[in-house]
N, C-alpha and C positions, 0 to 999 in steps of 0.2 A: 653547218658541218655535216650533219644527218644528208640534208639532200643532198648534199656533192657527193658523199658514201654510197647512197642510193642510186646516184645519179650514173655513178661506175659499170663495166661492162660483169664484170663480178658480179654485183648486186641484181642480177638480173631479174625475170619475174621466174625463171628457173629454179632460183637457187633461194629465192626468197620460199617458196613454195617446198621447197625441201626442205628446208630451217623448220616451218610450221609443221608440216609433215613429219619430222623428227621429232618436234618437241611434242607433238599428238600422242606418238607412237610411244617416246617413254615413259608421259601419263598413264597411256593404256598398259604396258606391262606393268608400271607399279598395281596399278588395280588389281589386277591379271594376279599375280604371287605372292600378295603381300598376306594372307590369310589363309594359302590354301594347304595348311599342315591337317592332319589325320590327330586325333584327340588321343589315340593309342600307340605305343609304334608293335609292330606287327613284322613277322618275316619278314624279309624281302632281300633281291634280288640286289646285286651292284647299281652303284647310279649310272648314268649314261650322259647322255647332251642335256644340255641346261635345257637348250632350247627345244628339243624333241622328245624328251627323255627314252620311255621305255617303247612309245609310239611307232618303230619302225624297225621295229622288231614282234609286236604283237600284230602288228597290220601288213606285213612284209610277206614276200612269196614264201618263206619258212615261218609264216606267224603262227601256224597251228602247232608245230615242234618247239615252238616258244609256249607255245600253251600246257603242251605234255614237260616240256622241263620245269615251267612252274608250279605246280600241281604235285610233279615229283620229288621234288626236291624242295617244295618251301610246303607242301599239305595243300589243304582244300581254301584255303585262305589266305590271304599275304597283301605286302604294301606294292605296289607299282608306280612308276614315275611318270608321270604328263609334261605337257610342252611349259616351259615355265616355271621349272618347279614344281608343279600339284604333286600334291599325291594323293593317291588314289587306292581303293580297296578291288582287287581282285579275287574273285569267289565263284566258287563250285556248291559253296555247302547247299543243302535243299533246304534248310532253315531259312537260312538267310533269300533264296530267292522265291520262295515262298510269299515271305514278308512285303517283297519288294516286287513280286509280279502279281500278288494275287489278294491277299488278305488286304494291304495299305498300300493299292497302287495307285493309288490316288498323290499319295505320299510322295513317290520315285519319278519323277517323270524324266522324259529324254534330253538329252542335255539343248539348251537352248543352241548351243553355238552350230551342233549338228543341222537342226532346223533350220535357222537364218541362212548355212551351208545350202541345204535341198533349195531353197528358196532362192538364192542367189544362183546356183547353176539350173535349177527344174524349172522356175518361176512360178510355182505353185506347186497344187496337187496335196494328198492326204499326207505326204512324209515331212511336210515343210507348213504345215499352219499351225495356227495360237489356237489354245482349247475353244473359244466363240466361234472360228473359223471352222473348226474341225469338227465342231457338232451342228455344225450348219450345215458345209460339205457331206456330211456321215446321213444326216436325214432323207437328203436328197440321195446318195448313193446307195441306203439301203436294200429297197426293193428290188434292186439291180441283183444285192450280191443275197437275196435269200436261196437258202436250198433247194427248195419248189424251185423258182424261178431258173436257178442254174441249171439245174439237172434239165428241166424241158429245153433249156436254151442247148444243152451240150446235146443232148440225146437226140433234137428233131432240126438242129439248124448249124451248129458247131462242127459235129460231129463228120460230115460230109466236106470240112473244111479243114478239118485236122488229116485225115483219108486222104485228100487230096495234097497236102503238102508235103505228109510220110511218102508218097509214090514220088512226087519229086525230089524231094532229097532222096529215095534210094535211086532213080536215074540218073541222077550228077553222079553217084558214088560210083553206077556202074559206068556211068560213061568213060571217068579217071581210069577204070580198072583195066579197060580195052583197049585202051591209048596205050597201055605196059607195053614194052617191046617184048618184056621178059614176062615167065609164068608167073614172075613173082615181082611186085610191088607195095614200096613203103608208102603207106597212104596217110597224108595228113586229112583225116576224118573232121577234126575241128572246126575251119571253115566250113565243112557243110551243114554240120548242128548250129552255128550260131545264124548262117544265113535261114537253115528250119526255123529256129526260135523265133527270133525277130519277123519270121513272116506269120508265125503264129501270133504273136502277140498282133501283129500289126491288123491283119485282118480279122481276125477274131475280136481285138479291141479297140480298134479305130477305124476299123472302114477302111483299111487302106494297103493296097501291097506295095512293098518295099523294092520287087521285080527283083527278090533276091537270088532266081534260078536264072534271069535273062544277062547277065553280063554286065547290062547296062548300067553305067557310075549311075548313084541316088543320090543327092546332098542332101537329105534327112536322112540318111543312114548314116555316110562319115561324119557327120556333124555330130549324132550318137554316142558313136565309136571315140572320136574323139572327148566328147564330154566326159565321157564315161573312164578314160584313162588320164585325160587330167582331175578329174574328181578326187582320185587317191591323192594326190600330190597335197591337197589341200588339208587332209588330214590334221597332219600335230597342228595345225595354227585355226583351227573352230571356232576355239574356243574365243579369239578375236573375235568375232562377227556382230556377236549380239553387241559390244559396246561399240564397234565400227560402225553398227543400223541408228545404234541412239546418236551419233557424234555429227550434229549438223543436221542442216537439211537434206531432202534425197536427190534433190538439186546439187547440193556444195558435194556430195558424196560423188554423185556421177561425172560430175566434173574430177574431183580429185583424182577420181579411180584412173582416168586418161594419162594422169604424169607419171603412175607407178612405172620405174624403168623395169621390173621385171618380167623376165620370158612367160615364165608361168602366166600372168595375169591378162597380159595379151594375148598369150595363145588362148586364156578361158572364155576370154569377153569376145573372140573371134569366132570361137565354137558355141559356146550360149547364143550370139547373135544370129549365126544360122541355123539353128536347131529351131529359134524359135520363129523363125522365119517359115521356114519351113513348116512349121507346125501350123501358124497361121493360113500358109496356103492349103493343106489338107483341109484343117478346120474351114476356111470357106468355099473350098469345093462339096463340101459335105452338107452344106446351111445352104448352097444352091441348091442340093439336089431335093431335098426334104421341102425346102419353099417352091420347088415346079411340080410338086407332087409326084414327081417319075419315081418307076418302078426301082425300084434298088435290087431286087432280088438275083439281076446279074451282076452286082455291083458283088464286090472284095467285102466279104462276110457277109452279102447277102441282105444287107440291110439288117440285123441281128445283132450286129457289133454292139460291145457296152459303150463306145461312144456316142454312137446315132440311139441310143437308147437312152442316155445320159441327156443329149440335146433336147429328144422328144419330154422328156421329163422336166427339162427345166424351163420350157415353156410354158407347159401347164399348170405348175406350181405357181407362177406368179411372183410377183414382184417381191413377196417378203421373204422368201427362199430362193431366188435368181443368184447364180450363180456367171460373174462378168466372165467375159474373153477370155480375158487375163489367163483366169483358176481354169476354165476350161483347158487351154493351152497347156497350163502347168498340168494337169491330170493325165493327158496325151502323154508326154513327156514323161512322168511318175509311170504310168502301164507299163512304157515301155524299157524305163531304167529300172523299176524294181521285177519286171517280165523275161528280157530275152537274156539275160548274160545269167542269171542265174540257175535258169533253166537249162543253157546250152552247156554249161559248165557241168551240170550233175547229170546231162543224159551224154556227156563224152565218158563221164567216167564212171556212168554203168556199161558201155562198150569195152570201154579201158578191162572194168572186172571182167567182163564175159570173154574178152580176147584171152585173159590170163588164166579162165577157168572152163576149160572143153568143157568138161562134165557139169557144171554148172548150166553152160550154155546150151548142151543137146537137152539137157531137162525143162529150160525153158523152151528151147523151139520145138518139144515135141508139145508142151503145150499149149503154144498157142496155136499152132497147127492143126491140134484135134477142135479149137475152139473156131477156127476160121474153117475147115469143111464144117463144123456144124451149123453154120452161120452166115452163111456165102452172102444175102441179102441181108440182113441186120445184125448188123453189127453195131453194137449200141456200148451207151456210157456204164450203166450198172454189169454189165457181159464182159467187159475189159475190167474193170474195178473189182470182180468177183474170183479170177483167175487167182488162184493162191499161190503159185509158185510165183508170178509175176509179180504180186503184191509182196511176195517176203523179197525179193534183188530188190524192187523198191525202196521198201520199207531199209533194207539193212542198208543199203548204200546211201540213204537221207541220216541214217545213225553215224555212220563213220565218215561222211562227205558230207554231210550238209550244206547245204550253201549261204547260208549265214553260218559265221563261225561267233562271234563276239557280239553282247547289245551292253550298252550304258546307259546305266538310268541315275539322275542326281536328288540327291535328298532335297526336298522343299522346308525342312523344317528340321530342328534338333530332335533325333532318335536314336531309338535303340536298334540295334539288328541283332536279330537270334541266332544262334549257330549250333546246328545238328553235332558238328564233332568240334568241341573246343583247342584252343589254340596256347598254344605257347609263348607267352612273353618277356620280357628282362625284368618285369612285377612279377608274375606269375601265369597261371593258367586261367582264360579267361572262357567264355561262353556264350558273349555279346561282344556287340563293340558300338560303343555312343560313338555318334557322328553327328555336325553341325549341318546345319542346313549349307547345302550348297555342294557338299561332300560329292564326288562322284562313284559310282560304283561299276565296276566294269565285269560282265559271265561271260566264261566262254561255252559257247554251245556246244562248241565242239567237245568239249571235254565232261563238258556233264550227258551229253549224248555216250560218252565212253567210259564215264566211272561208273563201277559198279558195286551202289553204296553197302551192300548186306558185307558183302565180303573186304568193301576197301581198295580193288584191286583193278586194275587199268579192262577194258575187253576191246582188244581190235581187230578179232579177226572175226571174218563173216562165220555167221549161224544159221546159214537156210539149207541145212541139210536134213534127212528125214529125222524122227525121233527115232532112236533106239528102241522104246517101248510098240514105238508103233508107226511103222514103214510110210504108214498112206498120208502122215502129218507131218508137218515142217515145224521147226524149231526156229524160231527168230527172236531177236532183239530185237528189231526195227521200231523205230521209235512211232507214236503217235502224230505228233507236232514238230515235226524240225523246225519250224518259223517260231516258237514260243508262241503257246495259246494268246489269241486275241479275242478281242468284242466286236461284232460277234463271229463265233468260231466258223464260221462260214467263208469266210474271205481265206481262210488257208488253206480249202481245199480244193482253189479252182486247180493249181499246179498238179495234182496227181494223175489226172486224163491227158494233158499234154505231155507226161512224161512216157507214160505207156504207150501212146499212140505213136509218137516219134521212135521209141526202142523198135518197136514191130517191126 
């Protein structure tokens, strides 16, 4: 009876494969929501989709106006909803992220689903390994990212590399401008900052230019492009990944992944597949040149790149710190997804401020005009970095634009979290809030970049005007850290020379 069932056009290996595939998937959602309630309940916001919850509206082209309504209306602290059901803690308070970025972060770490995420589209690199992997990669990469080491890399080998891509991105710009028929033209500036960026990052950290000023199609760059805009799509569903990596072997998984009918998952697996192709052939165009011993120094950053530096290192190091292909690949791919879109994004919309603000803007260009006659020949990393008026448009526009707006760290264990300004609940007024292990916690940067805790009171309008008290100083907010301090604090400040030298 079975085999004649079986035997049917019905019963296909189609449809069988989907039966399994179904029955998979509602094990994994029971797992998935079956526990993920909040010990407290806490403000919050209307529910939304079972399946998305509050997810696409916090990560959405207005997720940061969802940021400022929550904070406005529910205080420094509240419940949020996850894909599935979760719920989740959203916080500003400085107690609380205190706790959880700095005093017991050991405690907080990033959510797995995020990782196995990076890992399934980047194929590696430092945003997507397990702590053994990551203090393995981090040994090997340190030397790379110390402060000595950086500054002489930017000041005597970078530097001339960055010069050079600012002159071409201002030639595209005027080239557009000349083509006007009229005195006056709408110029989308965009396109030529992110094609800037990404040849910054590219030469400056892989040895390689993207030939983002010659016209010419690159398929590691749409490939990028691509990853990079179906990456969002993947969002509310992350949290899948880690029990999708445990479910089978990596064999049965890569097989299954082939029958998923969805658009999304094809379109990922066709853009992952040439990115990393692509990656591959830089990477062994790079391991030729290094193994014929030829000059690099006309090569695309000069042979200076942190990847041909990365290489030279993990040679030497030896077999118990070697770092495979694979991670290699995947680190190319990390430079440049967590490098040029972030970048190009906060140096449009320090343009964006300076179109909006004349006076702002002749203040800056008188000064770096007097800093370039004084300087015609050196022009150097600490000489741009020292300019005050440029450092406070900086400084203020990584405070109110950031380009991370949001990080989520999950509890490893049952804790307490402390809260600077207590909260209101249907118990009473609390001051903490116990959470179970596994708990997610969600900050937005953006908005603890904008609260201003003595007073309580929102600040979003720029502060780099002179002081009242005294004409020749600037007044700024401008935050320290837009990225949240890291280990070590060195890796977050390679970003502030590439954003200077591109504004110029």
């Amino acid at each position: 009876m079975i085999s004649e069932i079986l035997s049917t056009p019905f019963w296909g290996i189609s449809t069988i494969t989907w039966l399994a595939v179904g029955a998979c998937f509602s094990w994994l959602l029971y797992r998935l929501f079956a526990s993920d309630r909040l010990l407290v309940e806490l403000p919050s916001p209307p529910k939304e989709s079972w399946t998305t919850g509050h997810y696409r509206k916090l990560f959405g082209l207005n997720g940061t106006r969802y940021h400022e309504h929550l904070v406005s209306t529910y205080g420094t602290t509240s419940k949020i909803n996850g894909a599935f059901g979760e719920e989740m803690i959203f916080t500003i308070d400085p107690a609380a992220l205190h706790a959880m970025f700095v005093k017991d972060r050991a405690s907080f770490e990033r959510p797995r689903g995020s990782t196995m995420t990076m890992r399934f589209v980047l194929g590696g690199g430092l945003l997507s390994l397990t702590d053994d992997e990551h203090r393995l990669h981090r040994k090997l990469l340190n030397p790379v990212f110390t402060m000595k080491f950086l500054r002489e890399l930017l000041t005597r080998v970078q530097m001339p590399v960055f010069m050079n891509i600012a002159e071409q991105t201002s030639d595209a710009i005027k080239r557009d401008l000349s083509n006007a028929k009229s005195s006056s033209k709408e110029l989308d500036i965009f396109p030529w900052i992110t094609a800037a960026a990404l040849e910054l990052v590219g030469e400056a950290g892989l040895g390689y230019s993207f030939d983002s000023f010659t016209g010419q199609r690159n398929e590691y760059n749409i490939a990028i492009k691509s990853v990079l805009r179906l990456f969002n799509q993947i969002g509310p569903y992350a949290k899948v990944m880690p029990l999708l990596y445990n479910f089978g072997t990596a064999a049965f998984r890569r097989w299954a992944v082939q029958y998923i009918p969805l658009t999304i998952v094809r379109q990922i697996r066709h853009a992952v597949a040439i990115q990393n192709e692509q990656a591959e052939e830089v990477l062994r165009a790079r391991q030729a040149l290094l193994s014929s011993g030829s000059d690099l120094s006309a090569e695309a950053g000069r042979g200076r790149d942190i990847m041909t530096l990365l290489m030279k290192a993990n040679e030497v190091e030896g077999s118990e710190n070697h770092i495979d292909r694979q991670a290699m690949i995947g680190h190319m791919n990390t430079f440049i997804f967590a490098g040029h879109e972030t970048t190009s994004t906060l140096i449009s919309r320090i343009l964006n401020i300076l179109a909006d603000s004349p006076q702002t803007q002749v203040k800056l260009r008188e000064e770096v005009r007097l800093y370039f006659e004084g300087h015609k020949d050196e022009v150097n990393h600490d000489g741009l970095l020292e300019l005050p008026y440029l450092d406070a448009v900086v400084r203020e526009t990584l405070r109110l634009y950031g380009p991370v707006t949001q990080l989520a760290r999950v509890s490893q264990k049952d804790a307490i979290i402390p809260l600077q300004y207590p909260i209101q609940t249907p118990k009473g007024e609390i001051s903490s809030i116990p959470v179970k292990a596994g708990t997610r916690i969600v900050t937005s940067i953006h908005m603890v970049n904008r609260y201003e805790v003595v007073v309580a009171m929102m600040v979003t309008r720029f502060k780099f005007e002179p002081s009242q008290h005294n004409p020749s100083q600037w007044e700024t907010l401008g935050v320290q850290f837009p990225f949240v301090k890291s280990d070590p604090a060195n890796m977050e400040r390679v970003p502030k020379l590439p954003l200077r030298v591109v504004e110029l």
